[in-house]
N, C-alpha and C positions, 0 to 999 in steps of 0.2 A: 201483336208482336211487341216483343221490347224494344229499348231505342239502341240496343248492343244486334240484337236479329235483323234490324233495318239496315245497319251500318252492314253486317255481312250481305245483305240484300244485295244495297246498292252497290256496295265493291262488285258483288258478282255481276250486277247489271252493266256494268263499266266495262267490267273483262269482254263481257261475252253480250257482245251488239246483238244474237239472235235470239230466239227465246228458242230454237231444238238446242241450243247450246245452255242456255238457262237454267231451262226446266229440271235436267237432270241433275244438274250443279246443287238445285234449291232441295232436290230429291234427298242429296249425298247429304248435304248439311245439317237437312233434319234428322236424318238416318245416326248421325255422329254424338250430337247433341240433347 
């Protein structure tokens, strides 16, 4: 991962305490990118 892919990482992991919430988050962003 980059250190720009970590940073959207981590934001997401801040938003979203669970990981069924996560998961598909990290799904969408690879999807876009």
């Amino acid at each position: 991962h980059s250190g720009i892919d970590g940073l959207l990482i981590g934001e997401a992991l801040m938003r979203c305490d669970n990981l069924s919430e996560f998961l598909p988050q990290l799904k969408m962003q690879k999807v876009k990118s």
